[in-house]
PyMOL commands that place a pseudoatom at each C-alpha (Angstrom):
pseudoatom trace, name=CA, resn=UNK, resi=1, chain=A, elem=C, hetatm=0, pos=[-2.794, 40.893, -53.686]
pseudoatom trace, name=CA, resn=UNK, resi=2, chain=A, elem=C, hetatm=0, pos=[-5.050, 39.623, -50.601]
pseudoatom trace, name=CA, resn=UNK, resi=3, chain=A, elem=C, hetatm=0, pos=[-4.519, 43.184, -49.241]
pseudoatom trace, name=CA, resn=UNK, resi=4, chain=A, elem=C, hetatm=0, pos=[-5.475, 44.660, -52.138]
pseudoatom trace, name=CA, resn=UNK, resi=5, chain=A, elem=C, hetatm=0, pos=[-8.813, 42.354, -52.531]
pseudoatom trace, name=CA, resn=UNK, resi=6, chain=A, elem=C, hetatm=0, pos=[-9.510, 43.642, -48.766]
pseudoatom trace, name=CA, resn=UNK, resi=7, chain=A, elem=C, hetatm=0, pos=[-8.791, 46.985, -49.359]
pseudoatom trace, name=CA, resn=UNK, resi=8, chain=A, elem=C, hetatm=0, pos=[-11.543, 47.427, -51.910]
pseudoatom trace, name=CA, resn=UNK, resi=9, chain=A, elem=C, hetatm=0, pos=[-14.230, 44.856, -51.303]
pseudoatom trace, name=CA, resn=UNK, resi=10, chain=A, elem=C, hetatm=0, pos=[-13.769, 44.030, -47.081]
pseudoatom trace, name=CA, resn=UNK, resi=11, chain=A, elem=C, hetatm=0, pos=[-11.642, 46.594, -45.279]
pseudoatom trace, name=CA, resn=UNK, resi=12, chain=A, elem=C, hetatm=0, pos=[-15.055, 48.413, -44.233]
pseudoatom trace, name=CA, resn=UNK, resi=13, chain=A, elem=C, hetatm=0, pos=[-16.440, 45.696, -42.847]
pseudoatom trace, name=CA, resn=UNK, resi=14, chain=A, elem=C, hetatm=0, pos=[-13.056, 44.761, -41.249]
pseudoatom trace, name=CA, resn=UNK, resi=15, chain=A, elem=C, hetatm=0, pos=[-12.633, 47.600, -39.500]
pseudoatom trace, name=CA, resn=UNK, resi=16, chain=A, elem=C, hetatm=0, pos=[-16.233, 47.250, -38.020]
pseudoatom trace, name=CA, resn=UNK, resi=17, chain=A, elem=C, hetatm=0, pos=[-15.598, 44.015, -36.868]
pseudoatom trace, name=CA, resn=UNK, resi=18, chain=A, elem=C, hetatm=0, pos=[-12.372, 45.204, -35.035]
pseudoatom trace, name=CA, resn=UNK, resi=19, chain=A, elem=C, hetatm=0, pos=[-14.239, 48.317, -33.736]
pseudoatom trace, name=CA, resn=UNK, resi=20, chain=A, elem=C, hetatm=0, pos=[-16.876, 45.515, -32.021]
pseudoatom trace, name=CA, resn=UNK, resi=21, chain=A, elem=C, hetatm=0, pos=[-14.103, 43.909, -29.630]
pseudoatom trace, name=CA, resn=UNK, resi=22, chain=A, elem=C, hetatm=0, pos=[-13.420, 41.036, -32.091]
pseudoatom trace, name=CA, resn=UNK, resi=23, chain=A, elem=C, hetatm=0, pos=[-9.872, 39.665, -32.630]
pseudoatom trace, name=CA, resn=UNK, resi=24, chain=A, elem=C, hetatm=0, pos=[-7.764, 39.381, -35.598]
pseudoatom trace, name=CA, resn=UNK, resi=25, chain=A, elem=C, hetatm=0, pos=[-4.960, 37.291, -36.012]
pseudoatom trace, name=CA, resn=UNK, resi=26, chain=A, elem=C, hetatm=0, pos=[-2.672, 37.593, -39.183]
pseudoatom trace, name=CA, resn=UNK, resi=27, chain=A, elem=C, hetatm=0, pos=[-0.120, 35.026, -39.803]
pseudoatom trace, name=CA, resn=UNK, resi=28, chain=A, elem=C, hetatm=0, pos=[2.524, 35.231, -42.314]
pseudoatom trace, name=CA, resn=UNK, resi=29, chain=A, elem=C, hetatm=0, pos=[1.028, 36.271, -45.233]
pseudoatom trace, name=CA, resn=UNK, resi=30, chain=A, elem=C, hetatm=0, pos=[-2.084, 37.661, -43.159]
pseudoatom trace, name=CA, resn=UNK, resi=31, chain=A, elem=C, hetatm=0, pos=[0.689, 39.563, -41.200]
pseudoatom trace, name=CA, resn=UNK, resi=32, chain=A, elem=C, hetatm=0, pos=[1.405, 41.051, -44.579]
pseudoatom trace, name=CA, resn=UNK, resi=33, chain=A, elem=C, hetatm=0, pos=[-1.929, 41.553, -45.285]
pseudoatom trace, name=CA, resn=UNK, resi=34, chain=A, elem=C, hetatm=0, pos=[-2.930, 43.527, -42.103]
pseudoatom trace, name=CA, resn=UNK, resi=35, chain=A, elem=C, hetatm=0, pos=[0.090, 45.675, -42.613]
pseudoatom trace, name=CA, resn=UNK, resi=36, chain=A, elem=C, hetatm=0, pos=[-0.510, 46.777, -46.222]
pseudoatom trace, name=CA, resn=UNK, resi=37, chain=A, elem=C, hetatm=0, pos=[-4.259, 47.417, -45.172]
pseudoatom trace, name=CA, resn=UNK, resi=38, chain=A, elem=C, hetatm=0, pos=[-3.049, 49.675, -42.700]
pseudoatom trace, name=CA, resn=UNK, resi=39, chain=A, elem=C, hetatm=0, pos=[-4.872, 47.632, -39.730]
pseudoatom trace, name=CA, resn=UNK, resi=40, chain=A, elem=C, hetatm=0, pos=[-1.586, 47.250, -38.203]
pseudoatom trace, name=CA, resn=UNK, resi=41, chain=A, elem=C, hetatm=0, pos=[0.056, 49.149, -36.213]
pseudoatom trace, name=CA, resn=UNK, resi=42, chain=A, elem=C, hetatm=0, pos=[-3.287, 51.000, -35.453]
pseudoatom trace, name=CA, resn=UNK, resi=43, chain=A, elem=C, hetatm=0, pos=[-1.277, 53.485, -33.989]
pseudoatom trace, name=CA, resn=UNK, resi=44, chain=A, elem=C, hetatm=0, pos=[-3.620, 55.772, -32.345]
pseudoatom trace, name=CA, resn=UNK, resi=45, chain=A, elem=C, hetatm=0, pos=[-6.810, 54.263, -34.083]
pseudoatom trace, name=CA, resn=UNK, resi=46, chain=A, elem=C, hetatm=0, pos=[-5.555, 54.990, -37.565]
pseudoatom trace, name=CA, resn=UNK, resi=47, chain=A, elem=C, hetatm=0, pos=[-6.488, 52.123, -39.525]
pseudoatom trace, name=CA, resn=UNK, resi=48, chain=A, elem=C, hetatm=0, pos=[-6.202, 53.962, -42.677]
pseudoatom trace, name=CA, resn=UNK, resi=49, chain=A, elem=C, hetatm=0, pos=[-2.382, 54.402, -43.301]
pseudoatom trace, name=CA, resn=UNK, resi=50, chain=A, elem=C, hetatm=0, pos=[0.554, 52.361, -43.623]
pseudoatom trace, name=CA, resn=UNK, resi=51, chain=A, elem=C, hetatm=0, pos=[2.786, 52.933, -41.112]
pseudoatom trace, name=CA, resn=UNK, resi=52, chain=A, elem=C, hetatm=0, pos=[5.311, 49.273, -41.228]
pseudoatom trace, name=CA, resn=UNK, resi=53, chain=A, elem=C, hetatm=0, pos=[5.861, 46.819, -44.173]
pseudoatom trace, name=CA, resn=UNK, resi=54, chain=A, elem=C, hetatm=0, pos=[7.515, 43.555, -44.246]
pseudoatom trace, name=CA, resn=UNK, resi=55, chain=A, elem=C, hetatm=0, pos=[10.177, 43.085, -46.923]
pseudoatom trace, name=CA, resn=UNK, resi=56, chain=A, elem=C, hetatm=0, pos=[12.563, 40.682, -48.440]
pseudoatom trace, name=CA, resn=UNK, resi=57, chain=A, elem=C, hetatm=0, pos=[14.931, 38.431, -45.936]
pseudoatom trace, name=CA, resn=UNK, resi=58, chain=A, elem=C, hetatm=0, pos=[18.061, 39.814, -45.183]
pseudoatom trace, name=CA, resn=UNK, resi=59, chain=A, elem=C, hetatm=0, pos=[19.466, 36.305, -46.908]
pseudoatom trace, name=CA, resn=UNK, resi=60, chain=A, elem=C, hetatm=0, pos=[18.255, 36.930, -49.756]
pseudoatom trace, name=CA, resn=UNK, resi=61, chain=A, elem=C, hetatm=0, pos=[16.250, 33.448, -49.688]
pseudoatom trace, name=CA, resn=UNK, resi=62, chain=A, elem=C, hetatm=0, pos=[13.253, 31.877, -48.470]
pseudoatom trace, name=CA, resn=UNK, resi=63, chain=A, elem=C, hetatm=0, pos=[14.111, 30.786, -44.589]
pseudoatom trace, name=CA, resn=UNK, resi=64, chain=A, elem=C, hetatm=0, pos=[11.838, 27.503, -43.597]
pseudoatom trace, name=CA, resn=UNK, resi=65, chain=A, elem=C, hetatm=0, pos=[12.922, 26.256, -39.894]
pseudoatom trace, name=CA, resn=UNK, resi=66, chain=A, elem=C, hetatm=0, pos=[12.392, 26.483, -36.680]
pseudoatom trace, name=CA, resn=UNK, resi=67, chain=A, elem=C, hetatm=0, pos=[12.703, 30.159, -34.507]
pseudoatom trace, name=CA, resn=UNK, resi=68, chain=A, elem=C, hetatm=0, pos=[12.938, 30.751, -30.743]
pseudoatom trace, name=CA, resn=UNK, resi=69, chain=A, elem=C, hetatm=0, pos=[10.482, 33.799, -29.628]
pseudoatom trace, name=CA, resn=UNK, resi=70, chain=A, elem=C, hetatm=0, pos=[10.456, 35.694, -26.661]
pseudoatom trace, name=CA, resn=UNK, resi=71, chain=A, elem=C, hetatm=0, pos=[6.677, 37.428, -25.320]
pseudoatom trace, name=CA, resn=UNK, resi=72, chain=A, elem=C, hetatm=0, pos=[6.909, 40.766, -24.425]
pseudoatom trace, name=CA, resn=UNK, resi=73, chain=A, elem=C, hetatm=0, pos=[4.707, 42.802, -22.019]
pseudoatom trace, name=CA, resn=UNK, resi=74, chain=A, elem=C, hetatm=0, pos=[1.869, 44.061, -24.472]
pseudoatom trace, name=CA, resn=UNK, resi=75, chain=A, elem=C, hetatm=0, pos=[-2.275, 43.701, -24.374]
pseudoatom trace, name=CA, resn=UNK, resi=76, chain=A, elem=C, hetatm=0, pos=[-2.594, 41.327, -26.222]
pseudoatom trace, name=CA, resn=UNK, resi=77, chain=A, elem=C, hetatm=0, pos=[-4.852, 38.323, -25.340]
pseudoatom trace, name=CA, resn=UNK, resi=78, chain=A, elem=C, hetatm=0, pos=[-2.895, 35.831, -27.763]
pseudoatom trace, name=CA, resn=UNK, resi=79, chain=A, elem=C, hetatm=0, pos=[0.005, 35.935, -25.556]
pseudoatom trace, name=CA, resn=UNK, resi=80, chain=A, elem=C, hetatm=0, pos=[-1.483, 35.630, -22.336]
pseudoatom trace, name=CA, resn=UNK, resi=81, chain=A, elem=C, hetatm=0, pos=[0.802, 33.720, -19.949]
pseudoatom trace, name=CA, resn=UNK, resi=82, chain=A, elem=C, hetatm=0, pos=[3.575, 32.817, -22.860]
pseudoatom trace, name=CA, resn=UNK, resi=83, chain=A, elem=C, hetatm=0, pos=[7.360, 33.446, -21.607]
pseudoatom trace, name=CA, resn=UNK, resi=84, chain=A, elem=C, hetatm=0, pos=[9.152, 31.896, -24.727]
pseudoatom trace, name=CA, resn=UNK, resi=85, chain=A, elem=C, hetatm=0, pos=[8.018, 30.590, -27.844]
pseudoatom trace, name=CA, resn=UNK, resi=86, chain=A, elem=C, hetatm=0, pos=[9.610, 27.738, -30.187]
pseudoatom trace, name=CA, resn=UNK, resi=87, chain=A, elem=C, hetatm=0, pos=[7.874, 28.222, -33.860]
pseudoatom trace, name=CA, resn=UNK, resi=88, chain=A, elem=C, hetatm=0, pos=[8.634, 27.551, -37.233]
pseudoatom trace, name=CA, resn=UNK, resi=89, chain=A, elem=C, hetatm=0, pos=[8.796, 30.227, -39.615]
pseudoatom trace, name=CA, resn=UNK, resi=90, chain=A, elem=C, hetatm=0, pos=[8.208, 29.699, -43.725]
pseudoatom trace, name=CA, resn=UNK, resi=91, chain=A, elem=C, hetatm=0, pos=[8.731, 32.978, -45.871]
pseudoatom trace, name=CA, resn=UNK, resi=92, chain=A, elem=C, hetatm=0, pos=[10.750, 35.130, -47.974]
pseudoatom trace, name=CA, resn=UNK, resi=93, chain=A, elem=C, hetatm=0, pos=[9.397, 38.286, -46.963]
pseudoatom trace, name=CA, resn=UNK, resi=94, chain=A, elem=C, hetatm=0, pos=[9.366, 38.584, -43.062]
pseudoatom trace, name=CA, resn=UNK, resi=95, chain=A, elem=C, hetatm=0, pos=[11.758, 41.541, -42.814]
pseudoatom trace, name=CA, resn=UNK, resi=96, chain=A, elem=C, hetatm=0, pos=[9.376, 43.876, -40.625]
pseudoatom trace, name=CA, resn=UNK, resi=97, chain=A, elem=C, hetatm=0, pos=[10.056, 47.439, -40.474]
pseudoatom trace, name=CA, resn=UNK, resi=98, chain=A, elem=C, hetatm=0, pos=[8.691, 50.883, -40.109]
pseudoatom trace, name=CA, resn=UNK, resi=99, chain=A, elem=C, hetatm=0, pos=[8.089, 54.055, -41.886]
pseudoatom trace, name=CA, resn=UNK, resi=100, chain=A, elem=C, hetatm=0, pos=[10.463, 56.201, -39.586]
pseudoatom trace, name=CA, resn=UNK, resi=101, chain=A, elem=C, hetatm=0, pos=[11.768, 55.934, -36.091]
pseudoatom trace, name=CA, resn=UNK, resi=102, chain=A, elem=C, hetatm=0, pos=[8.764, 57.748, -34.626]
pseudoatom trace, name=CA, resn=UNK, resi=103, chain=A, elem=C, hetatm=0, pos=[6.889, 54.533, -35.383]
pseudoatom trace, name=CA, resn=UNK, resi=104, chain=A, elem=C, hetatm=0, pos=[9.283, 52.817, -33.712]
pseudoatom trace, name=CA, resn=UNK, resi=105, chain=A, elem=C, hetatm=0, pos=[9.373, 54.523, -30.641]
pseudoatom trace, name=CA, resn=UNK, resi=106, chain=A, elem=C, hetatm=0, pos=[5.415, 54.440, -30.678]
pseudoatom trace, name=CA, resn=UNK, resi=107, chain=A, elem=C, hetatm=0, pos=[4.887, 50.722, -30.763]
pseudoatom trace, name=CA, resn=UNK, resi=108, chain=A, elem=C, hetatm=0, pos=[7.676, 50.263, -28.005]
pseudoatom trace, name=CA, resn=UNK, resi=109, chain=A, elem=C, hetatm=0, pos=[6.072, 53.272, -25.721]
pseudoatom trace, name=CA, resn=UNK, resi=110, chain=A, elem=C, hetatm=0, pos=[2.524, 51.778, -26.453]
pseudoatom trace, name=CA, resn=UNK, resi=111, chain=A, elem=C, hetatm=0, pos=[3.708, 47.956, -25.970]
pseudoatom trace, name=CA, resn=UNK, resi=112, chain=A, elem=C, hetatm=0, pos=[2.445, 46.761, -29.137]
pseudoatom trace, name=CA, resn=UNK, resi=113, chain=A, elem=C, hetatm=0, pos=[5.728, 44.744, -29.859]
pseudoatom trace, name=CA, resn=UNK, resi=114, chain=A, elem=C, hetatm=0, pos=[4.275, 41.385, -28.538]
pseudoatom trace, name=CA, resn=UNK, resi=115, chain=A, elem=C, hetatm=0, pos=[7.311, 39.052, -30.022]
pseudoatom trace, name=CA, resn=UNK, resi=116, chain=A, elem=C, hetatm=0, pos=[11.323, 39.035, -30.025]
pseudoatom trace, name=CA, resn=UNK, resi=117, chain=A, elem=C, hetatm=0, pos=[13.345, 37.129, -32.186]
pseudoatom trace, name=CA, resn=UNK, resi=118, chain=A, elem=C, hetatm=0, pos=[15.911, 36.171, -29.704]
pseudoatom trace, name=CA, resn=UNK, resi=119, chain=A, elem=C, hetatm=0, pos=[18.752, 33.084, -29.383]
pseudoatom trace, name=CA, resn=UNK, resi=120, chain=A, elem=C, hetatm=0, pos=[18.317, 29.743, -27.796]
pseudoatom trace, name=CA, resn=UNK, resi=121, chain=A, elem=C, hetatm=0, pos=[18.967, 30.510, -24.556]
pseudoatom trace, name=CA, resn=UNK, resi=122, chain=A, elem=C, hetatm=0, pos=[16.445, 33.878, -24.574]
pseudoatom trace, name=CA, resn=UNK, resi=123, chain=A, elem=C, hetatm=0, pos=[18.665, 36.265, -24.847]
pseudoatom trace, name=CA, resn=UNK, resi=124, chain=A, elem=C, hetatm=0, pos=[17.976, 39.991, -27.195]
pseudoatom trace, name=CA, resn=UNK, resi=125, chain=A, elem=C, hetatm=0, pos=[21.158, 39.325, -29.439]
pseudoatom trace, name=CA, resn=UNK, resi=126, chain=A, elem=C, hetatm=0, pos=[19.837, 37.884, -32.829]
pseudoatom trace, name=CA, resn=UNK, resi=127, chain=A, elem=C, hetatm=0, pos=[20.718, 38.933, -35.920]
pseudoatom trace, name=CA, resn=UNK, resi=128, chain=A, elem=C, hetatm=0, pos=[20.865, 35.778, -38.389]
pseudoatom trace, name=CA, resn=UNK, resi=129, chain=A, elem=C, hetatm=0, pos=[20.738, 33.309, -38.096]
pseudoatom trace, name=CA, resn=UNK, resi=130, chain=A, elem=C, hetatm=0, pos=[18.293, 33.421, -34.587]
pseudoatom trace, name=CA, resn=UNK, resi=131, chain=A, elem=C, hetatm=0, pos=[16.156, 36.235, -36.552]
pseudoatom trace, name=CA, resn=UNK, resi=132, chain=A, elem=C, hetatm=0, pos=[15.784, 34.664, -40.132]
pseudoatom trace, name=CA, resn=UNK, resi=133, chain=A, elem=C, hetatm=0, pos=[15.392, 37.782, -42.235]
pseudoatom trace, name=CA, resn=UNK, resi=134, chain=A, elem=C, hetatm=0, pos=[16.458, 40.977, -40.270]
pseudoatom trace, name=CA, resn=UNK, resi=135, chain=A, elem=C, hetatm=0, pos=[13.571, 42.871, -38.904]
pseudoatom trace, name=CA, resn=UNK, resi=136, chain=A, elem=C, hetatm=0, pos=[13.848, 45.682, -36.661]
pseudoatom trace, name=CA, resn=UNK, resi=137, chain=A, elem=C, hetatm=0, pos=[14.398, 45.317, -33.485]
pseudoatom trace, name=CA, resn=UNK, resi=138, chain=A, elem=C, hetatm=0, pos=[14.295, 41.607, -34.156]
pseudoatom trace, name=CA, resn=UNK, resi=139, chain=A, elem=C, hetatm=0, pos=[10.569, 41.876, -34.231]
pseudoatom trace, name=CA, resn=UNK, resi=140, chain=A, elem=C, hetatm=0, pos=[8.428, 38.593, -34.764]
pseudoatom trace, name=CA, resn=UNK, resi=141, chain=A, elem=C, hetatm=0, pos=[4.652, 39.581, -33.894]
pseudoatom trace, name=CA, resn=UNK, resi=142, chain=A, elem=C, hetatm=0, pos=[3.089, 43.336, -33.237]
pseudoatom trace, name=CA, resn=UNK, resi=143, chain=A, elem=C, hetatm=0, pos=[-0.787, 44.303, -32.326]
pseudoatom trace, name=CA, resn=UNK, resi=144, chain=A, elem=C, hetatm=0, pos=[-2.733, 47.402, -32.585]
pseudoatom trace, name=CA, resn=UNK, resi=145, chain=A, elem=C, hetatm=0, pos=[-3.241, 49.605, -29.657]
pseudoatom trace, name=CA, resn=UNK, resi=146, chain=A, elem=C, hetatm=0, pos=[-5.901, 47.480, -28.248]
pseudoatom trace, name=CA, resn=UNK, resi=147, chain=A, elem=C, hetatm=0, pos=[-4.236, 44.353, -28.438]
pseudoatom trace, name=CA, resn=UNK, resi=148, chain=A, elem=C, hetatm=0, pos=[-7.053, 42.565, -30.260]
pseudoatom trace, name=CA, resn=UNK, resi=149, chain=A, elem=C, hetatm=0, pos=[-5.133, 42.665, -33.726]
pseudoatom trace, name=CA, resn=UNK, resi=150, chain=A, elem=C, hetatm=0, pos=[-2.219, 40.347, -33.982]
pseudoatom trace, name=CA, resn=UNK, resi=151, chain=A, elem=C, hetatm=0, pos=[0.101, 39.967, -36.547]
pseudoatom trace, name=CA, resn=UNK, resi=152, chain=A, elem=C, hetatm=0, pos=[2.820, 37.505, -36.325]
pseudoatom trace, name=CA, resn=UNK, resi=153, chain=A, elem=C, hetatm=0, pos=[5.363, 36.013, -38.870]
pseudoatom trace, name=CA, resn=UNK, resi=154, chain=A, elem=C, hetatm=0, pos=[6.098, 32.495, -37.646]
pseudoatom trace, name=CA, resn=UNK, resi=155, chain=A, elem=C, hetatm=0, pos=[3.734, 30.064, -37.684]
pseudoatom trace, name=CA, resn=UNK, resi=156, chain=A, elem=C, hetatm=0, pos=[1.842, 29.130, -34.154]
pseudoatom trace, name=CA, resn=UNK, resi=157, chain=A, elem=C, hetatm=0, pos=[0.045, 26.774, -36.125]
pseudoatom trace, name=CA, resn=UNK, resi=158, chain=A, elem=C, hetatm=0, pos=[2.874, 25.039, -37.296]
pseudoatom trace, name=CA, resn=UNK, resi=159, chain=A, elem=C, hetatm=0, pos=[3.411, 23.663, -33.609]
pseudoatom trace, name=CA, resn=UNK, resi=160, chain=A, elem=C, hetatm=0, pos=[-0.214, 22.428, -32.256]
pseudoatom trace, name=CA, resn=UNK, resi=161, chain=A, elem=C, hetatm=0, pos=[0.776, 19.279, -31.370]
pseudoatom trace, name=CA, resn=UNK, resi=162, chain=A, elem=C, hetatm=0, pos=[3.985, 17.777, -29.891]
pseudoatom trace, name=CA, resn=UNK, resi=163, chain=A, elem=C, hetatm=0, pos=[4.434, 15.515, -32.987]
pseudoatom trace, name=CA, resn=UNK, resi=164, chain=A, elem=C, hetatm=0, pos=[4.397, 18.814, -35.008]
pseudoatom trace, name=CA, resn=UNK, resi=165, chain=A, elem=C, hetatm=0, pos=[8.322, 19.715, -32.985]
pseudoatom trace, name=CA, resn=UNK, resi=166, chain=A, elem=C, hetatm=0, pos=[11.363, 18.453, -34.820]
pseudoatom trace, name=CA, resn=UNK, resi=167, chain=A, elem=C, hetatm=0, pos=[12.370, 16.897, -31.756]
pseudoatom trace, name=CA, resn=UNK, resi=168, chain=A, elem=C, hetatm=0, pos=[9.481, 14.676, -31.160]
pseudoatom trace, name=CA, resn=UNK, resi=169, chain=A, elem=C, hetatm=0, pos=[10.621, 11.406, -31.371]
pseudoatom trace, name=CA, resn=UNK, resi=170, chain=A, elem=C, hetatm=0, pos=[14.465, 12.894, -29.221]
pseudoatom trace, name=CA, resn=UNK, resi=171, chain=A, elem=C, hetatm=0, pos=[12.854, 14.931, -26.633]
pseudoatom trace, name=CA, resn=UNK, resi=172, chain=A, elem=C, hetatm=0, pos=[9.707, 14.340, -23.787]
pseudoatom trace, name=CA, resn=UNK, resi=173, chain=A, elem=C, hetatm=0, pos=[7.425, 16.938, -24.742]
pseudoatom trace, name=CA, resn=UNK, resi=174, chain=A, elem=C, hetatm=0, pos=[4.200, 17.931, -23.671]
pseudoatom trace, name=CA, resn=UNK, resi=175, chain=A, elem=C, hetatm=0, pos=[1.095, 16.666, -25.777]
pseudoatom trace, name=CA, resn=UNK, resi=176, chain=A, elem=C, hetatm=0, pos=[0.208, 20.433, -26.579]
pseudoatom trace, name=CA, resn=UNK, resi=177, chain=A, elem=C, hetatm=0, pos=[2.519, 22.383, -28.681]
pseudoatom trace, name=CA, resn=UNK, resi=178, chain=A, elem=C, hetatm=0, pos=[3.163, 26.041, -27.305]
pseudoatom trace, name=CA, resn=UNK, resi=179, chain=A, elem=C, hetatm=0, pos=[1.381, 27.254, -30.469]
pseudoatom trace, name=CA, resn=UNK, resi=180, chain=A, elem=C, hetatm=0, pos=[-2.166, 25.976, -29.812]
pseudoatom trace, name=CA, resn=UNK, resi=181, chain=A, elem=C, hetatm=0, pos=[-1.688, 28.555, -26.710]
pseudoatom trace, name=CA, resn=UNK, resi=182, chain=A, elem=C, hetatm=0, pos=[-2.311, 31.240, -28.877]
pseudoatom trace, name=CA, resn=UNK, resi=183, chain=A, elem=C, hetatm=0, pos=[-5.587, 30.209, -30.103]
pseudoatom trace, name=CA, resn=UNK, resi=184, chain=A, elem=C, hetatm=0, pos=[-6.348, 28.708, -26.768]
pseudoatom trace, name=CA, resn=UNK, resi=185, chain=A, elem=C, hetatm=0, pos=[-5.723, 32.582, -25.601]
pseudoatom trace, name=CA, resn=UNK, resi=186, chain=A, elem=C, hetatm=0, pos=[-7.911, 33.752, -28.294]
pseudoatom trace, name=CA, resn=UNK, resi=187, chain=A, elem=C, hetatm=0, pos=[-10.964, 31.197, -26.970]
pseudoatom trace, name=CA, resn=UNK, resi=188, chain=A, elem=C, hetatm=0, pos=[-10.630, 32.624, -23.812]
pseudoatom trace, name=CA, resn=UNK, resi=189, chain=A, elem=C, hetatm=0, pos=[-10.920, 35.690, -24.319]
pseudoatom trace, name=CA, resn=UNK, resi=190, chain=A, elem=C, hetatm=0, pos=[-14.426, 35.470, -25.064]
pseudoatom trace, name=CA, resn=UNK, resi=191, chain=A, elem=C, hetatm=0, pos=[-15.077, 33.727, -22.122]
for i in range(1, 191): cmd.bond("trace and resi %d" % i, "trace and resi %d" % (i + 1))
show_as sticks, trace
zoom trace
């Protein structure tokens, strides 16, 4: 419904703001969003088509817990300097996936896939339960061509603050949660 709202009263206005140099970051739902509106991929500037959807988890149910990430080599600013990522992730429909394999090939070739679903230890083995609902490629997070629209399904602002982890009171962690990185990326971008 949001994209559809976009679509007919903001996606102008959108796409002007992403032509500018501004960044976009869609999370969850605004992952869906962006994809519907055909914002992301961007592959090759369209911004008009859609090109990926994200559908109903694999499990058939709504998955709300905690997912380990791995950053992959892309331009994106929001991922500046992040190795590994430990997010939770709240939905029903995360399954990410793409119109044909020639989509697939082009946000590989063009680095656009900026997150992994992998296992605990980092490795690119998933499947469930390490990727909770069976996207391709165990793909968490994509950006256009430019880098400056991100879409990502789990939630970096579920983990801002080290009280946020389900370990906090077991484990020494670091006053920061990894996911106020992301936005901290995003702030210094424009600087």
């Amino acid at each position: 419904m949001l994209a559809v709202k976009f679509k007919y009263h903001l996606k102008e206005p959108l796409q002007n703001f992403i032509r500018k140099g501004n960044l976009v970051i869609g999370i969850c739902n605004g992952f869906q969003a962006l994809v519907k509106l055909g914002l992301l991929p961007g592959i090759g500037g369209n911004y008009d088509s859609q090109q990926t959807t994200l559908s109903f988890n694999d499990s058939g149910r709504f998955e709300d817990r905690w997912v380990y990430l791995k950053a992959l080599e892309s331009c994106s600013p929001f991922t500046k300097g992040l190795e590994r990522l430990y997010l939770p992730v709240r939905h029903g429909e995360g399954k990410f996936l793409v119109k044909d394999s020639s989509i697939l090939k082009s946000l590989h070739k063009n680095k656009q896939v900026v997150l992994k679903y992998v296992d605990k230890e980092g490795r690119d083995l998933p499947g469930y339960p390490w990727n909770p609902n069976g996207s391709v490629d165990d793909i968490a997070g994509i950006c256009d061509e430019t880098g400056r629209v991100f879409g990502i399904m789990p939630h970096p602002e579920g983990y801002l603050y080290r009280t946020k982890h389900p370990a906090w009171t077991r484990e020494e962690l670091p006053d920061e949660g990894l996911g106020l990185k992301i936005f901290k990326n995003a702030v210094n971008y424009f600087q």
